[in-house]
C-alpha positions as CSV (number, residue, x, y, z in Angstrom):
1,X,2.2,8.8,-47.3
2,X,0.2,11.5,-46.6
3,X,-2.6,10.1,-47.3
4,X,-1.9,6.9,-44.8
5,X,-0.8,8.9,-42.0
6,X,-4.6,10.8,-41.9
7,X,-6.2,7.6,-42.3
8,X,-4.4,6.5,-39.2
9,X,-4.8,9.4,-37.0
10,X,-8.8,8.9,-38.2
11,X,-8.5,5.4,-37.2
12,X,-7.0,6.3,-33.8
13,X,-3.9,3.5,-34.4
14,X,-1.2,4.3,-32.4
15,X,2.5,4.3,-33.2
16,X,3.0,1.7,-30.2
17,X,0.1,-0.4,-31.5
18,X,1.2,-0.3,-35.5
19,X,4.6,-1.4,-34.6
20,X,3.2,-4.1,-32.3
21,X,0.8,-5.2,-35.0
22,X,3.5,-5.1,-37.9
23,X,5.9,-6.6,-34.8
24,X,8.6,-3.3,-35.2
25,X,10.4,-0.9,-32.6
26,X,7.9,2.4,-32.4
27,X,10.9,4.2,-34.1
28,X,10.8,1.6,-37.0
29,X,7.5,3.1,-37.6
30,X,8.7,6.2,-37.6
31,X,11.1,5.4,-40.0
32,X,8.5,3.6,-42.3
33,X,6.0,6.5,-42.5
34,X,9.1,9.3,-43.5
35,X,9.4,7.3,-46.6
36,X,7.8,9.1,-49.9
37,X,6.0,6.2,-50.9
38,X,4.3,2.6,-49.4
39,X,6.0,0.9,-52.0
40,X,9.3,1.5,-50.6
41,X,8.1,-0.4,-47.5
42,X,9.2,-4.4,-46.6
43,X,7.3,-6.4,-48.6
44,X,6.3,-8.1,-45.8
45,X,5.3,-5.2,-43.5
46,X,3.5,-3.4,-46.5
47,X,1.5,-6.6,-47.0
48,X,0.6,-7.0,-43.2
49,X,-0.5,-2.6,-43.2
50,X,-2.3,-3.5,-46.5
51,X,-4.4,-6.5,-44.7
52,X,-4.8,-4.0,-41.4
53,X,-7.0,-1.5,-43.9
54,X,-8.8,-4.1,-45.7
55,X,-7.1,-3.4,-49.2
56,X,-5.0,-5.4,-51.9
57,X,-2.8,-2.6,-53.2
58,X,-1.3,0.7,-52.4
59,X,-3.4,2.8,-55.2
60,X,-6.6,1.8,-52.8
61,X,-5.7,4.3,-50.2
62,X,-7.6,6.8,-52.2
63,X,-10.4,5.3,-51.7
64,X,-10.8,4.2,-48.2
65,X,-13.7,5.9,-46.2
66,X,-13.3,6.4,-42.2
67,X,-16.5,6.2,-40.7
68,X,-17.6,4.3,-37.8
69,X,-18.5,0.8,-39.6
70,X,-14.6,0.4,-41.3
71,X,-12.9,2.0,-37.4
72,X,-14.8,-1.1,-35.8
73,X,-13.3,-3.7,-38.7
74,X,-10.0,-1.8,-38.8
75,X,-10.4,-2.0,-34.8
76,X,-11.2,-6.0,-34.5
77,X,-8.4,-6.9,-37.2
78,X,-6.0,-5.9,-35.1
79,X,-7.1,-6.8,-32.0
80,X,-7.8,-10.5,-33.5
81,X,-3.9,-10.7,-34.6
82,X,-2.7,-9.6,-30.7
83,X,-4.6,-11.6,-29.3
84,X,-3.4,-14.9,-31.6
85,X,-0.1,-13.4,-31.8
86,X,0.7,-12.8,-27.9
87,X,-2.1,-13.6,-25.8
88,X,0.4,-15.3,-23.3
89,X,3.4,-12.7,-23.5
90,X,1.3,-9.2,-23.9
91,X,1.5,-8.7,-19.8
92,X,4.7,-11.1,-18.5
93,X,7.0,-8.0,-18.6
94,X,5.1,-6.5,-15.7
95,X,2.4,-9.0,-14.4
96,X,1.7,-7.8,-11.0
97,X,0.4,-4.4,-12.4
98,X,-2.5,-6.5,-14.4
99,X,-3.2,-8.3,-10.9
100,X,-6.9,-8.6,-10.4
101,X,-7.6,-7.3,-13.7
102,X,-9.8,-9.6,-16.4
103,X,-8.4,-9.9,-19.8
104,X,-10.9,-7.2,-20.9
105,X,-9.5,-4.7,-19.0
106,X,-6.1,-5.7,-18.6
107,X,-6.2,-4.9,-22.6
108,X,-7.7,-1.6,-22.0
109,X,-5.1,-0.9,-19.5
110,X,-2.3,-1.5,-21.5
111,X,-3.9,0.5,-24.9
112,X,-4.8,3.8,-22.2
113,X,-0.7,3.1,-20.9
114,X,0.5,2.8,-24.6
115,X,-0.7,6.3,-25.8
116,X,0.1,8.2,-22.7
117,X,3.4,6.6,-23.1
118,X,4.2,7.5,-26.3
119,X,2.7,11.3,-26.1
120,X,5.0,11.4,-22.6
121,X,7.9,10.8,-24.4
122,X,7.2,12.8,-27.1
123,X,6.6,15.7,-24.8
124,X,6.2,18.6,-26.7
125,X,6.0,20.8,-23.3
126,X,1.9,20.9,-22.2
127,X,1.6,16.6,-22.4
128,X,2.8,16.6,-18.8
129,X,-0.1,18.9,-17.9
130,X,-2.2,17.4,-20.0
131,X,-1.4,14.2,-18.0
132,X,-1.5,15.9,-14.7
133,X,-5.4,17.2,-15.6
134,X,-6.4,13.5,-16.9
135,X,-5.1,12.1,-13.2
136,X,-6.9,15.0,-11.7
137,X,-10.0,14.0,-14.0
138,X,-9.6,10.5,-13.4
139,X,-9.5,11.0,-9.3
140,X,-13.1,13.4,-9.5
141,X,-14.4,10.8,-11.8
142,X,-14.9,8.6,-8.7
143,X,-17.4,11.3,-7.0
144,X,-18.6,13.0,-9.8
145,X,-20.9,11.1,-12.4
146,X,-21.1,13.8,-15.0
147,X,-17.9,13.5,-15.9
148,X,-18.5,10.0,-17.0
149,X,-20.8,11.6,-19.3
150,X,-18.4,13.9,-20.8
151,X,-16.2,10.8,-21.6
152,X,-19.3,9.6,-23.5
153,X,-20.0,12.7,-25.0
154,X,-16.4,13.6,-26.4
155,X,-16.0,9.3,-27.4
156,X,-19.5,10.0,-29.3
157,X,-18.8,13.1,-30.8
158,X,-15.3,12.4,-32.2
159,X,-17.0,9.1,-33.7
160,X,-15.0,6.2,-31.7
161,X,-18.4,4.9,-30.1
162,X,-22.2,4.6,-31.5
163,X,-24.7,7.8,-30.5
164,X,-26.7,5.3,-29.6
165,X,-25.2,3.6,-26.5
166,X,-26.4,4.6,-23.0
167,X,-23.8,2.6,-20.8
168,X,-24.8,4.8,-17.8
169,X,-27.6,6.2,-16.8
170,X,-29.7,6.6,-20.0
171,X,-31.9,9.8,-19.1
172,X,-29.1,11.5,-17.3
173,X,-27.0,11.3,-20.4
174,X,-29.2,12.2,-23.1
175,X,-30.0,15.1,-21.4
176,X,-26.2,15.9,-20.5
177,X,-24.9,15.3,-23.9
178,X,-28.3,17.6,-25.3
179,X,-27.0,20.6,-23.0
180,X,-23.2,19.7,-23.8
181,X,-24.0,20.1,-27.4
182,X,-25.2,22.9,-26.8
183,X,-22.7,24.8,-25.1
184,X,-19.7,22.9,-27.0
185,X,-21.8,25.0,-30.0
186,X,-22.1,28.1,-27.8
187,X,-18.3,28.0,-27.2
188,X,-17.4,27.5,-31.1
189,X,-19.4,30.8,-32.1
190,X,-18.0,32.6,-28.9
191,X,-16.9,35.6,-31.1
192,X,-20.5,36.8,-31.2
193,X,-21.2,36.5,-27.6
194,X,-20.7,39.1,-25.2
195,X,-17.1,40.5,-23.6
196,X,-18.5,41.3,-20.4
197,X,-20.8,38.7,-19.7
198,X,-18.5,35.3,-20.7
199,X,-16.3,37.3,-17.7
200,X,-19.2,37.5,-15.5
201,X,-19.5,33.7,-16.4
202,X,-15.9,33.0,-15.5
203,X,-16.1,35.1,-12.3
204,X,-18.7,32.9,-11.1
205,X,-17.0,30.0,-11.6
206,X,-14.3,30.6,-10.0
207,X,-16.4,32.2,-6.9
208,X,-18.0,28.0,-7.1
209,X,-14.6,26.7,-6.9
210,X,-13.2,28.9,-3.8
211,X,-16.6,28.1,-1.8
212,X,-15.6,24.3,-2.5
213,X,-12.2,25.2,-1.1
214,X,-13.8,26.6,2.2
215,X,-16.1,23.8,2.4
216,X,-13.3,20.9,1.4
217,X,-11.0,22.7,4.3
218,X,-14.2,23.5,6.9
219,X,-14.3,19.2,6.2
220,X,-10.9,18.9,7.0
221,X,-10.6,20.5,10.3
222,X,-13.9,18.9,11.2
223,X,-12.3,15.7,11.0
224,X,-9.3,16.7,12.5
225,X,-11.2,18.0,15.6
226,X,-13.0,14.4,15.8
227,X,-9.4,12.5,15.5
228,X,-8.2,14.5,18.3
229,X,-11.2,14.5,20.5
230,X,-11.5,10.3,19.7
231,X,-7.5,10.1,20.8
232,X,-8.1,11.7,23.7
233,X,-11.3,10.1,25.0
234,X,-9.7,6.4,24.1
235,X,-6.1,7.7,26.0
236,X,-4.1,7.5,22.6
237,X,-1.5,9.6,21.5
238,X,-1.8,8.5,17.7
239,X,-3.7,6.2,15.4
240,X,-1.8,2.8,14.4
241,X,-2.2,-0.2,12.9
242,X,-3.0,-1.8,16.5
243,X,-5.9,0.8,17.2
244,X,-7.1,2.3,14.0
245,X,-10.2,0.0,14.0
246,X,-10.9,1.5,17.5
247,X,-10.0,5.3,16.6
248,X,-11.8,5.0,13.7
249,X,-15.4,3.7,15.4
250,X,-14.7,6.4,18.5
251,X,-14.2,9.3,15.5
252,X,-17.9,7.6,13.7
253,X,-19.6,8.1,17.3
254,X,-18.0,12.0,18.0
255,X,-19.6,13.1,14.5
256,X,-23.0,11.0,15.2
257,X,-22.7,13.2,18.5
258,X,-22.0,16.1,17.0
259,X,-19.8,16.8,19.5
260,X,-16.6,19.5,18.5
């Protein structure tokens, strides 16, 4: 059983996703893979987990290679059998939150909400923060384009996407994930590196994040200044919904002004 639980963490199959595919409760699962032996399994189940790796019997385990090639078979096996197997009840529990969404990435959605589901409620004490810095990640995402290459770089690197794809911006990546090699190597033989200067590093990064601070709150005030100025030139007291379009056009023309 060992042996079956590495190859599915190396396969990235889920708890929520295996009981899905083998149509058990997640705890089922847990159940299944405490056992000493996949012989002691269902019948049924072991012959539906056997089909999912692309083996006839529980001996071939042993031999089963994860690279990229069998993750993408492994991958399309089970997506095939969701798809024919609930295709019209995988999102009726909670439609609305899939409004707008295409199939493609309503599946998506409901794969990134499984595992974050399940590590949430297995909290071991840091997957709330772990969480919390994903949101965080997710929100700078929208203004920052390098971290889309860090999702390419860490989805390459840990083999769960081909090398080869440029989805982006092709130059800009090669030479981000060329300098993030680089430093993820840099950061794996830190022990050789000196004291001093990885804290003169850390200093300056954090003197880069307080001058972002000044200049996120410098921002802030700005605009502030401009809502107040715009209310009082218009005769408002407050923006709502009957004059936002107006407050909003008056605050455009103050900063075009330059006006404080």
């Amino acid at each position: 059983m060992k042996k079956l639980n590495t190859i599915l963490h190396e396969l990235g199959i889920s708890k929520v996703k295996l009981a899905k595919y083998l149509g058990v409760s997640r705890q089922m699962i847990y159940n299944y893979l405490e056992l000493e032996d996949l012989n002691k399994w269902p019948k049924d189940k072991k012959v539906l987990l056997l089909n999912l790796l692309g083996i006839k019997n529980v001996k071939d385990l042993e031999d089963i290679k994860v690279d990229t090639d069998y993750i993408n078979e492994v991958e399309n096996r089970v997506e095939t059998l969701l798809n024919d197997n609930t295709s019209n009840e995988k999102f009726k529990y909670d439609a609305n939150v899939y409004e707008g969404l295409s199939k493609k990435n309503r599946e998506l959605f409901m794969n990134i909400i499984d595992l974050i589901k399940e590590d949430l409620t297995d909290d071991d004490g840091e997957q709330y923060f772990t969480y919390s810095y994903l949101y965080n990640f997710i929100q700078a995402m929208r203004t920052s384009k390098e971290l889309r290459y860090i999702l390419s770089y860490v989805a390459k690197s840990s083999c769960l996407a081909k090398p080869s794809a440029y989805v982006f911006d092709e130059e800009e990546e090669f030479v981000f994930e060329s300098i993030m090699f680089s430093a993820m190597t840099l950061y794996h033989n830190s022990n050789g590196l000196s004291k001093s200067k990885i804290t003169e590093l850390h200093k300056r990064f954090l003197k880069q994040i307080e001058q972002k601070k000044e200049e996120k709150l410098s921002r802030t005030l700005e605009l502030t200044t401009y809502r107040i100025r715009a209310l009082k030139e218009l005769g408002y007291t407050e923006i709502n919904e009957k004059n936002s379009n107006e407050v909003l056009e008056k605050i455009a023309e103050i900063e075009a002004r330059g006006v404080i």
